[in-house]
N, C-alpha and C positions, 0 to 999 in steps of 0.2 A: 417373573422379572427379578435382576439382582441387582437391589436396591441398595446394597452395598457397595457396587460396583460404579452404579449412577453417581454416587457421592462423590466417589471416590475419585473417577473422570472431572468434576464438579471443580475438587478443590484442587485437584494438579492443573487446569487452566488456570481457572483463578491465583493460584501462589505463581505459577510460570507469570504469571502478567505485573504482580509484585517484584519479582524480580529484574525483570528486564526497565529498571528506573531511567525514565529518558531525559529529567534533568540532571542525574547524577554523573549520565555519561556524557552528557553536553558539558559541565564544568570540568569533569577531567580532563579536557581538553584546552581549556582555556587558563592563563595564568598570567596573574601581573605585578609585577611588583615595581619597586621605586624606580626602576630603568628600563626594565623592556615590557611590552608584551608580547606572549607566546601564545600561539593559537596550534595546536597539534607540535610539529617539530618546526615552526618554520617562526622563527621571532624578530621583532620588528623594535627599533628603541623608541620608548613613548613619547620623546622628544622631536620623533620625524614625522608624530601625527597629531593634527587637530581636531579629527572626528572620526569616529565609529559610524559607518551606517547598519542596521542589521537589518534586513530582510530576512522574516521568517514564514514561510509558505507552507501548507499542507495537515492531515491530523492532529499532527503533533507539533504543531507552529507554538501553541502555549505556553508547554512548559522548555521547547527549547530557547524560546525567546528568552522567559526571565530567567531559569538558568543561566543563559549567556549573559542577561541585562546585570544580573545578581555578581556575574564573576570580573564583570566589566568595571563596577563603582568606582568613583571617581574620575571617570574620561566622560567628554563630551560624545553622547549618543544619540542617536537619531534613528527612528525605523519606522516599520510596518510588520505587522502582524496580519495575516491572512489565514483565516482558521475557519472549521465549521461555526455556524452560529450556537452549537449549546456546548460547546467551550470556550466558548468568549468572555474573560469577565467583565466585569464593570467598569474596569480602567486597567493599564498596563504605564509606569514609568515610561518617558518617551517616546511612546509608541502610537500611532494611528492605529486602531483596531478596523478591522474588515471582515465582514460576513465572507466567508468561503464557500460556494455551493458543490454539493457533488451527489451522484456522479455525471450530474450535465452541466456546463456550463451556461450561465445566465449572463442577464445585463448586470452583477455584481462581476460574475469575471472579469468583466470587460473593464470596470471603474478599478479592480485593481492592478490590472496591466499597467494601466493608466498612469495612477496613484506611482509605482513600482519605477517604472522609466520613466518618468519626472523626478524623482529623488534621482535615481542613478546619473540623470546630466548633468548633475550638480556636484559629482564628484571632483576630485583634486588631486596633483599627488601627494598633499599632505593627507588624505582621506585613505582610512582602512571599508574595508566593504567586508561583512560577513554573511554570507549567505548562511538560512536553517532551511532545510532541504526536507521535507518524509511527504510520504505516497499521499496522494488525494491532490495536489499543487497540478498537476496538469489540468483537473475541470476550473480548481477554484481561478489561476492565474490565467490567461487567454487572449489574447490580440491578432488575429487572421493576416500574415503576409499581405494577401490580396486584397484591394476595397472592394471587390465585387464577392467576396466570401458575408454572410450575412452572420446574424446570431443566431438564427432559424436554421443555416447552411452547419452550423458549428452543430447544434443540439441534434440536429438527425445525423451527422456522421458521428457523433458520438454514442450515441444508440444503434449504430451500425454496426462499432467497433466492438461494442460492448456484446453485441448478441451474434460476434462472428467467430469465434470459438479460438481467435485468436489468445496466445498468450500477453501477458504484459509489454513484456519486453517488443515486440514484434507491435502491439497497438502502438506504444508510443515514440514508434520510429516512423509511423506515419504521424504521428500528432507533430512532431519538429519538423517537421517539414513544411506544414503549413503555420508555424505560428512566429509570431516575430518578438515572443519571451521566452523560447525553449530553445534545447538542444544547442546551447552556448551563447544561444543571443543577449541574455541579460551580462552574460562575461564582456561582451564586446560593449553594449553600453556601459560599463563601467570601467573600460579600458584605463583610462586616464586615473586611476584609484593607485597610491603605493602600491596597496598588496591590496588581493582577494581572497580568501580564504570559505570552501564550503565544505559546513555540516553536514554528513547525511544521514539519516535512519530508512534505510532497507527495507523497499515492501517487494522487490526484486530481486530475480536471482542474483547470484552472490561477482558472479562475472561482466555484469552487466550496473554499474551505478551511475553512468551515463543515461539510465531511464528511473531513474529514481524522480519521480515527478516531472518526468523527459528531460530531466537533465541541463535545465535552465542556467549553471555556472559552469558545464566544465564540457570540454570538447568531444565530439560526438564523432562516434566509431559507427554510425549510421550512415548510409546512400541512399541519393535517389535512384539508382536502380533496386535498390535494396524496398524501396517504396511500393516501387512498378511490381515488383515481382508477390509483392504480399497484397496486392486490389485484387486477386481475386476469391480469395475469402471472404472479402468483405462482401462481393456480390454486387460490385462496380457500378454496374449498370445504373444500380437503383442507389446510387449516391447522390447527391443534390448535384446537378448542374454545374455550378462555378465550382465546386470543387475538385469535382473528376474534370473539367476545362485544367487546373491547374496542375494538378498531378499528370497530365499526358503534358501540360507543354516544355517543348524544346526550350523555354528559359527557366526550368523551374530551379530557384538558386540551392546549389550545396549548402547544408549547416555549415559553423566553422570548424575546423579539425585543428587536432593536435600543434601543429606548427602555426595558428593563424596567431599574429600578435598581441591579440587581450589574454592569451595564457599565458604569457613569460613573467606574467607576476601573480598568477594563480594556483592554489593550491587544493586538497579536498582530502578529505577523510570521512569515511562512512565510521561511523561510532557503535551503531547498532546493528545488529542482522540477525538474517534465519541462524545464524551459528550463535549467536548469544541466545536466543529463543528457544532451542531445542536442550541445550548443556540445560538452561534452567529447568524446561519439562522433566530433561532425566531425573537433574537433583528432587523435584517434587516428587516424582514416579517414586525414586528409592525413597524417600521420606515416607511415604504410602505404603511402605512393603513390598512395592514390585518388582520384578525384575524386566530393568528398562532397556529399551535396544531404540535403536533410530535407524529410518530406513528415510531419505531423501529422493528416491530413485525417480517415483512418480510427481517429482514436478513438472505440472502445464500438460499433462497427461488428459487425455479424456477421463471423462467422471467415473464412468462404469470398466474403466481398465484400470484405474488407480484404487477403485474401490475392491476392481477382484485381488489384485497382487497384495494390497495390504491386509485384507480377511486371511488370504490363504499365511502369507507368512507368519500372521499373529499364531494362526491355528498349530503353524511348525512349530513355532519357538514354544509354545504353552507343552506342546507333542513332548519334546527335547526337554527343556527347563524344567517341565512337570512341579512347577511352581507359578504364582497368580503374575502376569507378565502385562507391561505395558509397552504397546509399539507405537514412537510418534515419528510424526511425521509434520514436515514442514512445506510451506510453499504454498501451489494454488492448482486446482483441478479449472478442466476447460467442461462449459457446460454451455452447448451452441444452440439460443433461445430463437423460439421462432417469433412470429411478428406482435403477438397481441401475448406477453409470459403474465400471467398472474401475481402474486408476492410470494415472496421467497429469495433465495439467494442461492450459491453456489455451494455452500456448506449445508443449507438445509436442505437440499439435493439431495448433495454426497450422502449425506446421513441418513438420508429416508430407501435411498436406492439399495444404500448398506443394510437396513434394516428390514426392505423385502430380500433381501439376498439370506440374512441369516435364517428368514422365517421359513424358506426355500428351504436351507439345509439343517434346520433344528440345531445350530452353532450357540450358546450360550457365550453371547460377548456383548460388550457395549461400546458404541463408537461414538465419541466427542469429534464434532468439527465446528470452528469456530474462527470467526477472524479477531485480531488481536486490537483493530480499532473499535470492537463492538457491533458492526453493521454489517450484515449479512443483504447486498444485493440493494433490493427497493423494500424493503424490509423495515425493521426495529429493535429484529432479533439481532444475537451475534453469532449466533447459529443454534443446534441443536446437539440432544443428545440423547439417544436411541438404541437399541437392544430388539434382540430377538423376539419380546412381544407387540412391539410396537404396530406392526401391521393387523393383529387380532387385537389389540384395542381401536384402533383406528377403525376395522369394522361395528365394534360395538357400537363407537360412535357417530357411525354411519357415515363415515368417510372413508374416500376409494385410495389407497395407495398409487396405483397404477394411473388415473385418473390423474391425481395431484403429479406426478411427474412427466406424466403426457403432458399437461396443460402447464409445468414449471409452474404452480400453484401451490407449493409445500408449507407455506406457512400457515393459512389455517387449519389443517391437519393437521401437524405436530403442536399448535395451542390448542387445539381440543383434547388433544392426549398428554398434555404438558409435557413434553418432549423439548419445549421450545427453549434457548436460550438465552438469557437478558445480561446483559452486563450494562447499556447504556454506553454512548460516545467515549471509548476510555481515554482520550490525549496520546495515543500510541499508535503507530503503525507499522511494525514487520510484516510477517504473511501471517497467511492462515495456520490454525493448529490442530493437526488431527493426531486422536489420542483411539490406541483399539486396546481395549481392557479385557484379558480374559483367566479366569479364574483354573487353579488346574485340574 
């Protein structure tokens, strides 16, 4: 085992997650002085508003709030914050605090729909509205179109979505469809607002920010045939009832698009993404000594096709370079769970599948994959990080590799081999981080 290596992968997460600061980049955004405020490029004079709303929704709802709360001083503000509960502090300036669950929505979704479009009616046109926008905001926020859609109806197609090997992008064009706070609906109740303006930080591809927590302020480049034609991955059949009822009927309503009228005073800017996420990896990589490359190829890739393509090209580049080489990569593998998955996530997958693969071909390398909010799957890890012994300690300690990924049960195998990786809820959410280290 190259336990210089293990470190090494170790601290280039870790410094990559220091860098990518997600209130820093919510205040660069925002600016105010004795006459106007400016939110991105679009500015407004402070005389034509009497209140600030800010809705901040998703992992990173925390530090984008006071950020934006910190850059706002002196205007009259008013919000909600909707966050996991172990980043929540104890109080927030102005703010209602709400428990956020994920990744299923509960009866707290529900109380923050709720909560969320009861402020938005109360808008005005002398009222600015700020949307904070990052990944996790589709289980936490939630309100069902339909009254015959239940809470029960929500949590099993969300367990549906999740274990159907669907991508991101592609789940949450089915999730706006059914819900009456996504995919431009919160822009429309807050039509009557001077200006809208939404944050976002990126747990999605980079073409896609219309699903950045399904896209709750800004106009959706999503279809309902576009819907119809992704049920069957899901595995339709065995969808609740009132659901699949809604999704087949001849009235199921269009999200609002581009031209519908609550956008002609709506704006958005993504502040964060897999492109800030990866520039910082490199910078840590060459900090480390290595020589870094980035390969994005296999995003939303099956697990065991993204894990061969990024072994093989580490192997090239170490081949070539003949110097100690770090290949990252950004984004999110698909790993299509069957009914009854054990703990684990989709990085302690990757990692372990990676780690019978190396053992396979006697490859001397170690692969970091990790998500950037901490939470790997039904997990507590943020993922794992794994090397060519990892399968022959795992026996030692009489745990089956092949086993553990049959059953998508990786997590207590790589914590018996401490392989596992902790970082705890970081307040952040881009994508996953996959780091392939190999020595020359």
């Amino acid at each position: 085992m190259s336990e210089p290596l293990r470190r090494a992968a170790q601290r280039i997460f870790l410094k990559t997650l220091q860098q990518v600061d997600v209130a820093q980049a919510v205040r660069s955004r925002i600016l105010l002085d004795a006459t106007q405020m400016r939110l991105g490029d679009v500015a407004i004079a402070r005389h034509a508003v009497d209140r600030i709303v800010l809705i901040a929704m998703g992992k990173a709802a925390v530090p984008m709030y006071q950020a934006a709360a910190e850059a706002l001083q002196g205007l009259h503000l008013s919000g909600v914050v909707v966050a996991p509960a172990e980043t929540l502090p104890a109080t927030v300036p102005g703010a209602l605090l709400l428990r956020g669950d994920h990744p299923m929505p509960t009866a707290s979704s529900l109380e923050a729909a709720k909560v969320i479009l009861g402020m938005l009616c109360d808008v005005t046109p002398r009222t600015a509205v700020l949307f904070l926008v990052s990944g996790g905001a589709s289980a936490m926020v939630e309100q069902p179109l339909s009254h015959t859609v239940s809470l029960g109806n929500l949590r099993d197609f969300s367990q549906a979505l999740v274990g159907s090997g669907l991508g991101i992008t592609a789940m949450n064009t089915l999730r706006k469809h059914l819900s009456a706070v996504k995919g431009g609906r919160l822009a429309v109740a807050s039509a009557a607002a001077a200006l809208q303006f939404t944050l976002l930080l990126s747990d999605v591809p980079l073409a896609s920010p219309d699903a950045i927590g399904s896209g709750p302020s800004l106009p959706d480049s999503t279809t309902v045939a576009d819907c119809r034609a992704l049920l069957r991955p899901v595995n339709a059949p065995s969808l609740p009832a009132p659901i699949l009822t809604w999704f087949q009927s001849p009235l199921l309503p269009e999200t609002p698009k581009p031209n519908h009228p609550a956008f002609s005073r709506a704006h958005w800017e993504v502040v964060l993404s897999s492109e800030h996420l990866v520039s910082a990896a490199r910078e840590a990589a060459q900090a480390e000594g290595f020589y870094a490359a980035v390969d994005l190829s296999c995003d939303e890739w099956d697990y065991r096709a993204a894990a061969r393509h990024l072994l093989s090209q580490a192997h090239e580049l170490a081949r070539r370079e003949r110097r100690p080489i770090c290949l990252i990569s950004a984004g999110e593998v698909s790993v299509n769970l069957d009914e009854t998955p054990g703990t684990g996530g989709r990085n302690q997958h990757f990692a372990l599948w990676c780690a019978q693969s190396l053992a396979a071909t006697k490859r001397a390398m170690t692969v970091l994959s990790a998500g950037t909010d901490g939470v790997d799957g039904n997990s507590t890890a943020a993922g794992a990080v794994c090397d060519e012994t990892t399968t022959e300690r795992a026996s030692a300690a009489c745990h089956s590799v092949p086993e553990a990924l049959l059953r998508f049960n990786t997590s207590p195998l790589l914590q018996a081999v401490g392989d596992v990786l902790y970082t705890g809820p970081t307040g952040n959410n881009l994508r996953d981080l996959r780091l392939v280290l190999v020595e020359p």
